[in-house]
N, C-alpha and C positions, 0 to 999 in steps of 0.2 A: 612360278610354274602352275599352270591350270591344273587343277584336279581334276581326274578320269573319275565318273559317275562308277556307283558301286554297283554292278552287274550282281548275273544270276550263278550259287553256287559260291561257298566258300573261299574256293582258291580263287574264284574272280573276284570277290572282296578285300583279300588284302594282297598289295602291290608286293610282289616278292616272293608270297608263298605259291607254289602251285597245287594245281587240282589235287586233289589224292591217290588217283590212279595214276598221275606224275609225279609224285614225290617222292616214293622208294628208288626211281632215276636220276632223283635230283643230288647233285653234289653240296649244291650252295642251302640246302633245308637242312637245320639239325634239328633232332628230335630229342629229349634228353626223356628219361624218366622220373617221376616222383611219386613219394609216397601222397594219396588224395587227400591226407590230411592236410597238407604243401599245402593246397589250391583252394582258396577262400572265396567264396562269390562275389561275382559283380557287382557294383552300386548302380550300373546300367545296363543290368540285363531288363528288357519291357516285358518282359512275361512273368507272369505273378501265378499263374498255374498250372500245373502239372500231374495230366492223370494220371494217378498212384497204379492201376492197371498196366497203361503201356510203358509204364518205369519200369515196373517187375517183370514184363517180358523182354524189354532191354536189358536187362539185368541179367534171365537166365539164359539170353544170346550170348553178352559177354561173359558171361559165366564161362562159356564153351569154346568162346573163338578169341577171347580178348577185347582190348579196344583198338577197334580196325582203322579208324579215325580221329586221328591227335586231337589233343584239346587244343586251342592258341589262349594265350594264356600271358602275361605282363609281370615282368619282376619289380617286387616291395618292397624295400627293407623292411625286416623286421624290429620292432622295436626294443631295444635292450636286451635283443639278444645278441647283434651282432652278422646275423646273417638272412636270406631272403625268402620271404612268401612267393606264391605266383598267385595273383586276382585273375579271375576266370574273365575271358572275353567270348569266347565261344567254345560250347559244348555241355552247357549245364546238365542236361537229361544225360550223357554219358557219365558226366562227374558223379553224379547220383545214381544211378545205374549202377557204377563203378563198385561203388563205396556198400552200395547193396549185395554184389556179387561178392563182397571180400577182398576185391583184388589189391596188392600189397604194393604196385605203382600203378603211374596210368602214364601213355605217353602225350608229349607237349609240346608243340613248337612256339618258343620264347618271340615275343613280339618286341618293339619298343612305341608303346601307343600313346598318345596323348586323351586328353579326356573323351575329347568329341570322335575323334577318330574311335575310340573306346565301345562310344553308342551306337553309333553310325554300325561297326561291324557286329556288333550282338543283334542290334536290328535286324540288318539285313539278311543276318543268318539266319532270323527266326522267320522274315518271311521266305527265305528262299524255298524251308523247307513246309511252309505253309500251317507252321504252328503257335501262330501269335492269333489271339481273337482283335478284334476290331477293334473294343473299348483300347484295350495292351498297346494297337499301332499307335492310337490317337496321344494316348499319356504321352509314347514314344515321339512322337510327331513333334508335342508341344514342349518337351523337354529340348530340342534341338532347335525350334525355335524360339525360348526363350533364353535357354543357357549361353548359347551357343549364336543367337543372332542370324538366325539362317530362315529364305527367307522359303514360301511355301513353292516356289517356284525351283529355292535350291535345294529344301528337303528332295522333290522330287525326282531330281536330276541323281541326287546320290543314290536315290533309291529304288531307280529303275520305274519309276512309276508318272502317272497326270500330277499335272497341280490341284483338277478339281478331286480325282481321287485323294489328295492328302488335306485340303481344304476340305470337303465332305465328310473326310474322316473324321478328323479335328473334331470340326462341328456335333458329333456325338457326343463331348464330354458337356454339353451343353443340357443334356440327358440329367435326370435325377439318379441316385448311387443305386438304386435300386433298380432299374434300367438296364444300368452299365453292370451288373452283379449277373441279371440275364441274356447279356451276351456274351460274358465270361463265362457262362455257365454250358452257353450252348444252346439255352431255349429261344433263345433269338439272334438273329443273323443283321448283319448291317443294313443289311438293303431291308429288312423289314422292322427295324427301329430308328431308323431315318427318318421315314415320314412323320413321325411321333413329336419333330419337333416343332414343328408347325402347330400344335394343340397351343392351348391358350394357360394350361396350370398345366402344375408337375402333379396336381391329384387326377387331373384328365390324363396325362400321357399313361403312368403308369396302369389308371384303370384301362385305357386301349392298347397295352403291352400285354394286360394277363390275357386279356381276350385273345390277342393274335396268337400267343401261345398259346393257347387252351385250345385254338380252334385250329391250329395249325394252318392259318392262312398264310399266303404266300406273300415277299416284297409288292408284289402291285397290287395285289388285297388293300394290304397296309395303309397303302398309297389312297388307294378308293375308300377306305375305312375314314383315314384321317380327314379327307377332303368332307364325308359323309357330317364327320362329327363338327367338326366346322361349318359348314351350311347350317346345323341343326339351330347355331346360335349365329344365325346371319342378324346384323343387326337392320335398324328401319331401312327406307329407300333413300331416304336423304342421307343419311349415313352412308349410304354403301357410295353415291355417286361422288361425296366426298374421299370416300376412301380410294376411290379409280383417280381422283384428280392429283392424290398425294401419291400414290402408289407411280403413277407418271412420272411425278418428281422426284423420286427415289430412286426408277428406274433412268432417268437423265441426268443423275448426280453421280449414276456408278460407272457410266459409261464415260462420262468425262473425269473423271477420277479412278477409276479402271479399279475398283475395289469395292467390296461390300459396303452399304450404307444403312444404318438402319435409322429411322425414323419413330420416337417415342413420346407417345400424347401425355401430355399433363394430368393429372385429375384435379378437377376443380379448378383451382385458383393456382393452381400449381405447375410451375414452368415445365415444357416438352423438352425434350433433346433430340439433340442429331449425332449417331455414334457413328465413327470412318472408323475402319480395320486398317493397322499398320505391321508391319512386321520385325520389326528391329530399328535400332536408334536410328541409321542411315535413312531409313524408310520414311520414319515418319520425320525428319528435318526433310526431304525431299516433296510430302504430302501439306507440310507449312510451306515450304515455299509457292509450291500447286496454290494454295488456298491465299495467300496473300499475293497472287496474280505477279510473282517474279518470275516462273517458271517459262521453258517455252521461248526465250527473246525479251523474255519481260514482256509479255501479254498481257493482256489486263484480265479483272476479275470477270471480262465479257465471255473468259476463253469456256467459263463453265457453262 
């Protein structure tokens, strides 16, 4: 059975539940209640923070009105007690809220989820509602492609999103932790710590991350900033016609192997490397085959 890509909006996330403003019609949704101490958090929720501000005004909304939106939510056995936890899959910020407000249950539509289906739906609930920062998608991204063997073209698909958008994404955890601490924070935006990674150290990027945030320049500031700081350290003229002649070859290796390639000089006496981006085990037994010229009819190694 092909999987239906994880749209926008909760109840388009998971197969069965419906929207919210369809589920008081719905016959086939139970809803049970439990007490919030029940409901344990996820190991796959991607968002790692939560402003303590707009918790407390969700808080004294539900305070008022209740929880107007179920949690979904997975049964655990309990250990040595005999009977069952529910692991939170979506709704943290209500669970919390919840528990701020006092409230003595909270409601829960019981799911039966497997790991990945797990991520997949906290994910997607967290962008739907556009509360995941960037660094959060990326962890997220890369969790699902390595746990889970999926590739950046089928992250995409579940997740209503480009390939370069989640490949792009990614590529931020390539960022020093201090970076990625300022776009969780909010003082930087993806589109304007992106180009940061083009710099040549992680003491260059971060000192051209204070500055865009000090200066509040914009994503294509950034972009003109990083290109700036680069030029600055352009190396001699022989050097650089060398570097247009590999950069060629880099760019005619990605295009015949449809994948990142990177190219890394030796120092001294010390052997270079050539790194190919893979995505999971099927991927790269498919990228060996590529490379030892069986792919394709059995082409030869001319096909690159």
């Amino acid at each position: 059975m092909t999987r239906k890509p994880l749209g926008r909006g909760l109840g388009a996330l998971i197969e069965g539940v419906p929207p919210v403003e369809e589920a008081a019609d719905s016959a086939q949704t139970n809803f049970i209640d439990v007490p919030p101490d029940r409901v344990v958090p996820s190991p796959f929720q991607p968002r790692r923070h939560f402003d303590p501000e707009r918790l407390h005004e969700l808080a004294e909304a539900i305070r008022s009105q209740g929880v107007i939106e179920p949690l979904v939510v997975r049964a655990v056995p309990e250990s040595g007690l005999g009977g069952l936890r529910y692991e939170l899959i979506a709704g943290e910020r209500r669970l919390r809220a919840a528990r701020e407000a006092g409230l003595e249950t909270v409601p829960v539509i019981v799911r039966d989820f497997d790991d990945r289906t797990a991520l997949e739906v906290s994910l997607v609930e967290n962008l739907a509602r556009e509360d995941l920062n960037a660094a959060d998608e990326a962890r997220a991204f890369t969790r699902l492609a390595r746990e889970f063997s999926l590739s950046h073209e089928q992250i995409a698909q579940r997740i209503g999103k480009s390939r370069p958008y989640v490949s792009n994404t990614i590529r931020l955890l390539d960022l020093p932790d201090a970076i990625l601490q300022m776009i969780e924070s909010g003082e930087l935006t993806s589109g304007q710590a992106r180009p940061l990674i083009s710099l040549e150290s992680p003491t260059a990027q971060i000192a051209a991350a204070k500055e865009i945030a000090a200066r509040g320049i914009s994503a294509r500031g950034a972009e003109e900033l990083s290109r700036n700081k680069r030029q600055g350290h352009a190396k001699p003229a022989a050097a650089s016609r060398a570097d247009v002649h590999l950069q060629a070859l880099v760019d005619s290796l990605q295009r015949a192997l449809k994948r990142k390639v990177r190219v890394v000089r030796g120092r001294g006496k010390a052997p270079g490397r050539v790194e190919v981006e893979f995505y999971n085990d099927d991927d790269l037994t498919a990228l060996a085959t590529m490379l030892a010229g069986r792919s394709n009819g059995h082409q030869g190694a001319s096909a690159l």
